[in-house]
C-alpha positions in Angstrom: 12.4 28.7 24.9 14.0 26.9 22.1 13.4 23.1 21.9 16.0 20.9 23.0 16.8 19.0 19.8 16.5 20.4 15.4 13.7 19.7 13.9 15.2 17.0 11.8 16.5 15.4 14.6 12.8 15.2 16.4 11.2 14.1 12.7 13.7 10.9 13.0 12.5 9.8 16.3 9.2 9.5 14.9 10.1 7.7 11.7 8.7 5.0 13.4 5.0 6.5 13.8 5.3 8.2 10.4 5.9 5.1 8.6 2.6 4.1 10.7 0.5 6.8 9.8 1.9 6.1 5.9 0.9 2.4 5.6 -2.7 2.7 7.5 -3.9 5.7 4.8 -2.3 3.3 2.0 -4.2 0.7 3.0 -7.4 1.8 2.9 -7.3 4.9 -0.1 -10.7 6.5 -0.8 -11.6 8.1 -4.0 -11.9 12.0 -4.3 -15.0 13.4 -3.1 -15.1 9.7 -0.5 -12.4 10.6 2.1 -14.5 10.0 5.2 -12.5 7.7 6.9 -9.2 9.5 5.6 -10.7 12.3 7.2 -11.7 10.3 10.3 -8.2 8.9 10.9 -7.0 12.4 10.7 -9.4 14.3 12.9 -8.8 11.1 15.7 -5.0 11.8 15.5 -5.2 15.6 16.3 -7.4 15.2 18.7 -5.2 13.0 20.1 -2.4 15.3 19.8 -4.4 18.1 21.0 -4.7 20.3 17.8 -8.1 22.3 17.7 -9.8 21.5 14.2 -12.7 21.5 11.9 -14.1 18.9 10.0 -16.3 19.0 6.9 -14.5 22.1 5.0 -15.0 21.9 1.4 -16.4 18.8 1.7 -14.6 15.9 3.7 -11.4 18.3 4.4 -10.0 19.0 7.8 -8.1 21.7 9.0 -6.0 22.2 12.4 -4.9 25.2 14.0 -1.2 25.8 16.3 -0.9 29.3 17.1 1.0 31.4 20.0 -2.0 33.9 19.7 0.0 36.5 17.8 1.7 36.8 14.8 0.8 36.1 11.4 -0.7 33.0 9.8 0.1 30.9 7.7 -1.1 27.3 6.1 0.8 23.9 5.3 -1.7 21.9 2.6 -1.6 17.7 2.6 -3.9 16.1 -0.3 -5.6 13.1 1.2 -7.9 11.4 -1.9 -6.4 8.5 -3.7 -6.7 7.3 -7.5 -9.1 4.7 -9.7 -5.7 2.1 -9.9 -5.4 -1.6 -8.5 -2.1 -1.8 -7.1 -0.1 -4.2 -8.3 2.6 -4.1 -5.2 2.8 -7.5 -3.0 3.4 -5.7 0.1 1.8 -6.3 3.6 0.3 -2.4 3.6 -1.2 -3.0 -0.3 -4.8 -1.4 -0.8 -7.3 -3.4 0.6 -9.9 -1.5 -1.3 -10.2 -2.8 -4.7 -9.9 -0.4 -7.8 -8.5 2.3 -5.4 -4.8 3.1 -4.8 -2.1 6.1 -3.5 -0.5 6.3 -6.4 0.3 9.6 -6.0 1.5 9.9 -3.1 -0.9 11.6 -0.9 -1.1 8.5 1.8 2.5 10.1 2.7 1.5 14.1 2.3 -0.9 13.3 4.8 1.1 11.5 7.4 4.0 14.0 7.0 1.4 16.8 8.2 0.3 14.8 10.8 4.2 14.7 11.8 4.2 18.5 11.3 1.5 18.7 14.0 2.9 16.7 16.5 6.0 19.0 16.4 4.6 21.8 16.3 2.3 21.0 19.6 5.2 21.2 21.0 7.0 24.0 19.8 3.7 25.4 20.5 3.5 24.2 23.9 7.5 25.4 25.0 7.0 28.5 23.4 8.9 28.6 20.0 5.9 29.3 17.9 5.7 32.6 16.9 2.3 32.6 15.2 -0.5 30.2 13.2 -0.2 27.3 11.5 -3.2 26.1 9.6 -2.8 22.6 8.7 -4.8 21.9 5.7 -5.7 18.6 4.6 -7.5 18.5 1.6 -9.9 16.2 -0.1 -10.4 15.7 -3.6 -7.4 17.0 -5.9 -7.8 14.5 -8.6 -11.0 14.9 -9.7 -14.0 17.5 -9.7 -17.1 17.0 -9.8 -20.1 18.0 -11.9 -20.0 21.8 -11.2 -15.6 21.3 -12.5 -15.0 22.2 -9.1 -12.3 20.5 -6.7 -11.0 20.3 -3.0 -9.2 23.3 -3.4 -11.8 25.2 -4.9 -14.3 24.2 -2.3 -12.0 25.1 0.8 -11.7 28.3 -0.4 -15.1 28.9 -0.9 -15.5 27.8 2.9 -12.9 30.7 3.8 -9.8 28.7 4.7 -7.4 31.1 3.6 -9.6 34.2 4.2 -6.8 35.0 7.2 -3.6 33.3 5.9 -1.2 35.0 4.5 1.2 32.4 2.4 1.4 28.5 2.3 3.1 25.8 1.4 2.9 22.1 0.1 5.2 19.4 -0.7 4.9 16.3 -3.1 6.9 13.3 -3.3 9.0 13.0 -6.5 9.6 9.6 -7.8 12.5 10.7 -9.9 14.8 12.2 -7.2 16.4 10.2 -4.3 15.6 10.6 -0.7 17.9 13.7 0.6 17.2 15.8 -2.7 14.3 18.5 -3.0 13.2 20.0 -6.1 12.1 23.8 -6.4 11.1 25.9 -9.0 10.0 29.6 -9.4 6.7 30.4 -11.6 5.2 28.1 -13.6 6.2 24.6 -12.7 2.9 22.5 -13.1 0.6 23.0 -16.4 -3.0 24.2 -16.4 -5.5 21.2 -17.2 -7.8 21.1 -19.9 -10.1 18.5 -21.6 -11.4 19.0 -25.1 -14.1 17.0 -26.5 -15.0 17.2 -30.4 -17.6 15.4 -32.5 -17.4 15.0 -35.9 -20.6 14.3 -38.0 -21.3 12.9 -41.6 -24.1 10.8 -43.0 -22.6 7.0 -42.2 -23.6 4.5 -44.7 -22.9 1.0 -45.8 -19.4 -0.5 -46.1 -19.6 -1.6 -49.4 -21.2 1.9 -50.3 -18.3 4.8 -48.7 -19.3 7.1 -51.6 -23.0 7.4 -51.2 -22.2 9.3 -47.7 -20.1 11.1 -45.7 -17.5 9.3 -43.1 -16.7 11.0 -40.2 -13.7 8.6 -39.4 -12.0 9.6 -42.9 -13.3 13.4 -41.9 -11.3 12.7 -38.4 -8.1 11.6 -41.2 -7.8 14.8 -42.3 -8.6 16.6 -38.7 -5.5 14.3 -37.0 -2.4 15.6 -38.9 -3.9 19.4 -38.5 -4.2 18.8 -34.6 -1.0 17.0 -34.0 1.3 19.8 -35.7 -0.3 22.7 -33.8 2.4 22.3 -31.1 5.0 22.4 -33.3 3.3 25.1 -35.8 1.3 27.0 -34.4 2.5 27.4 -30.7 5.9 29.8 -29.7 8.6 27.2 -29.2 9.7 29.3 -26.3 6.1 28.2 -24.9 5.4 24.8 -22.7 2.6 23.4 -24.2 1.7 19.8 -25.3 -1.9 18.2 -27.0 -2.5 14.6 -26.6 -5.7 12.7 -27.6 -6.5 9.8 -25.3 -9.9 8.7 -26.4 -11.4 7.9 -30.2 -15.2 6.8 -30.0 -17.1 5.6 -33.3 -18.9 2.7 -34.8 -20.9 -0.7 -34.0 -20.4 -2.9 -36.7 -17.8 -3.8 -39.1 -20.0 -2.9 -42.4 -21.4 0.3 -40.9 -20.0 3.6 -41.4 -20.6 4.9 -38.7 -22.7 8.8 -38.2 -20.3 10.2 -36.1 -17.2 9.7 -34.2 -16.1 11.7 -31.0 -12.7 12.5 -30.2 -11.5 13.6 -26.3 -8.0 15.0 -25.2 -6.3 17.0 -23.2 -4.1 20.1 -23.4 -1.4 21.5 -21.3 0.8 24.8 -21.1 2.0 26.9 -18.8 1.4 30.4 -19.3 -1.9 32.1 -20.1 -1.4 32.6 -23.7 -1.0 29.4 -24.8 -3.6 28.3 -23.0 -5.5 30.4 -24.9 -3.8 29.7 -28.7 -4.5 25.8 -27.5 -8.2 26.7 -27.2 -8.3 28.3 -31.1 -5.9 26.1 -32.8 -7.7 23.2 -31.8 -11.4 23.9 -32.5 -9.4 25.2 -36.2 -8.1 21.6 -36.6 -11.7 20.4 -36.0 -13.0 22.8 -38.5 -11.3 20.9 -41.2 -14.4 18.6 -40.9 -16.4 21.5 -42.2 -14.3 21.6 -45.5 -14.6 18.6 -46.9 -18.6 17.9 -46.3 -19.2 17.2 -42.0 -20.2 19.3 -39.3 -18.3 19.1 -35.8 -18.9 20.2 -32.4 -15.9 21.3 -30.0 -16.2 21.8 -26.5 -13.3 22.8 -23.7 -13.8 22.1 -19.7 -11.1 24.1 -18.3 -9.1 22.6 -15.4 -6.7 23.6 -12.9 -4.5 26.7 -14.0 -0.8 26.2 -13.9 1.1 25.9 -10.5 2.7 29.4 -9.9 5.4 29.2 -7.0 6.4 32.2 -5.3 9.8 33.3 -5.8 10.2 34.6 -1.8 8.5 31.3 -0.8 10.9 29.2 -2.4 13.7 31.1 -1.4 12.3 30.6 2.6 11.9 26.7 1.9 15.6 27.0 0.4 17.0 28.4 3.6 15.1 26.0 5.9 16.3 23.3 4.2 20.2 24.7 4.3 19.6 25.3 8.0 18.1 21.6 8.6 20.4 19.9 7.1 23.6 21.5 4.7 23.7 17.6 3.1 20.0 18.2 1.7 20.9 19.0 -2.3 18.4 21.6 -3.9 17.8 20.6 -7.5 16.1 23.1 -9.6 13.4 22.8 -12.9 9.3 23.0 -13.5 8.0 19.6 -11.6 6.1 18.6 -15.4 2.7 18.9 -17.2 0.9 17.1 -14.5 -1.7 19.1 -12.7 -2.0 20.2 -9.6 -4.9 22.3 -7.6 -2.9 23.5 -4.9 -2.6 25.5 -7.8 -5.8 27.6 -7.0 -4.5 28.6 -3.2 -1.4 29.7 -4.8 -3.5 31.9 -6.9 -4.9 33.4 -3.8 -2.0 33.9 -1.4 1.9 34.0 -1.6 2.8 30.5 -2.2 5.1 27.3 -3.2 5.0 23.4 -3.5 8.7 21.8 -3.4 9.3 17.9 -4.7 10.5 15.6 -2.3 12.5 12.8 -3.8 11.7 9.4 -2.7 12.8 6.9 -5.2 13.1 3.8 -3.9 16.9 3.1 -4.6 16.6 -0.6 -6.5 16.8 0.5 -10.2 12.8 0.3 -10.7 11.1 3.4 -11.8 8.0 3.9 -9.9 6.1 6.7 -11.6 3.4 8.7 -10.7 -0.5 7.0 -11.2 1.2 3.8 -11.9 0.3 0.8 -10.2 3.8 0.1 -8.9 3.9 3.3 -7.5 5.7 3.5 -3.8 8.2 5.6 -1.8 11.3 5.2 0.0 9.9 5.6 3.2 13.2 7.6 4.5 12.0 10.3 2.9 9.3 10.8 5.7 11.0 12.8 8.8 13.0 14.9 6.4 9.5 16.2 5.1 8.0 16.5 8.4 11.7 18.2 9.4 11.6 20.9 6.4 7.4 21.5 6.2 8.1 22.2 10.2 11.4 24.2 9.8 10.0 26.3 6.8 6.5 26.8 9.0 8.6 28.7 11.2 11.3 30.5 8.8 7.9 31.8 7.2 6.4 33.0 10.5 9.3 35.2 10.8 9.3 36.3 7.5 6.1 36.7 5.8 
């Protein structure tokens, strides 16, 4: 039996409780790798709704299960962990935990999945489910931890998509409007790596630069090299960028200083350049050797690069034509920010879409700011499309 009313039309009846579910996780964000009472508040509310689910999977995640008992299966993913920010907003739902915001987001992943569930108990439950859902909600996708290893990674390892056979995620996009979607094919988030390099000389005194070696004027030389690599020695065609964010040396004013240690991070897309990133940076540090230093160079490799599935997209795409004809479909890679759904779409068919939800005042609200917020209309019509696709892939995959 179909159910009485479109799935957009159900998600707007609870915009209400979505809102809810929105401003209780935004209130009280936990870190990656802390999500207990994220995880709590999630397991209570499907229980409540009556969705059968573990706790505990890859660490504080949870995952529900909706299924008809035949058909195929397939997985929705919500990020639940929160970032190291102190909001800055003056609104009655601000973090009350101090140092720790949702500034990307993942407050509202979470509460649209939640929506997701409750619809699709009762698809379930009339008989319009056709299949599995596994709702995933995952824990830390900001951060790893000592072994490099995040959420993702450590669902996976715990055999949560052993049986599934594509999925889907959604994050909201502070540059689009509320009633827009983004979608891209491939590569559409960068892999994620962190360089670290030391350079070493002898140090010295101030007044004295020429009776040793100094690393900072050895790091001189090493900046120009490692700043043109993009632009020389990286394909133009390629998506790649290199950006130092931290410079470490010295304790006094008339010491030169031993050594001085240099951390980045690099981006790109595709596999190759990657890989050219890896040589043509530990190159720029060898300038060091050249003129007198020694250096070390070490790489911690992140995330790879989000790959969306061309057939996935195109099911979201029809979902969302079949929702609502007034959503607009805007297409381009979502930037060189990282994401670790990344590593399920390396194991099954998969996409992630962008959901606009700038707030419509004139402010820009970016991503891991501390002004960061959505335009809470933006809710239902995720629950709507993450609940319409669900099924569009049931038939289709």
């Amino acid at each position: 039996m179909a159910p009485e009313h479109t799935e957009m039309e159900r998600a707007e009846a609870m915009q209400e409780e979505l809102v809810r579910f929105r401003r209780t996780l935004h209130a009280y964000p936990e870190l990656s790798f802390q999500e207990r009472q994220t995880a709590k508040f999630v397991s209570t509310t499907l229980r409540d709704l009556g969705v059968t689910h573990i706790r505990a999977c890859g660490g504080f995640g949870v995952v529900g299960t909706i299924s008809s008992g035949v058909g195929p299966t397939i997985a929705i993913r919500a990020d639940m962990d929160a970032l190291p920010i102190q909001e800055s907003g003056t609104h009655a739902y601000r973090s009350k935990n101090d140092g720790v915001m949702h500034a990307c987001g993942h407050d509202a992943h979470t509460a649209m999945l939640l929506g997701v569930a409750k619809l699709l108990v009762e698809d379930q439950r009339n008989g319009s489910l056709q299949g599995t859902v596994k709702l995933i909600f995952q824990p830390a996708e900001e951060a790893t931890d000592d072994s490099g290893l995040s959420g993702a990674s450590y669902m996976i390892l715990d055999g949560v998509l052993d049986d599934v056979e594509a999925a889907v995620a959604l994050h909201v996009c502070p540059w689009q409007p509320v009633g827009v979607i983004q979608v891209n094919d491939g590569e559409s988030m960068a892999n994620v790596d962190v360089f670290e390099g030391v350079i070493a000389g002898s140090g010295g005194h101030g007044g004295y630069p020429h009776m040793g070696s100094d690393p900072i004027w050895l790091l001189s030389s090493v900046l120009p090299v490692l700043y043109s690599i993009v632009n020389r020695r990286i394909s133009p065609l390629e998506t790649a960028v290199a950006s130092i964010g931290e410079i470490h040396a010295g304790s006094a004013s008339n010491v030169i200083p031993d050594e001085v240690r240099v951390v980045g991070t690099f981006r790109s897309y595709s596999a190759e350049a990657r890989e050219s990133l890896t040589l043509e940076l530990e190159k720029a540090f060898q300038v060091a050797e050249v003129l007198g230093g020694t250096y070390e160079f070490h790489v911690e490799h992140g995330e790879p690069a989000l790959r969306n599935e061309a057939q996935v997209n195109r099911i979201i795409e029809r979902a969302a034509v079949e929702l609502d004809p007034n959503i607009e479909i805007a297409r381009g890679p979502f930037g060189l920010g990282g994401e670790d759904f990344a590593y399920m779409a390396e194991r099954v068919p998969a996409a992630m879409f962008f959901l606009g939800s700038a707030i419509p005042d004139g402010t820009s609200r970016e991503l891991h700011t501390p002004i960061f917020d959505i335009d809470e209309r933006c809710l239902p019509i995720g629950t709507a499309l993450l609940t319409k696709t669900a099924h569009e892939m049931l038939k289709s995959i």
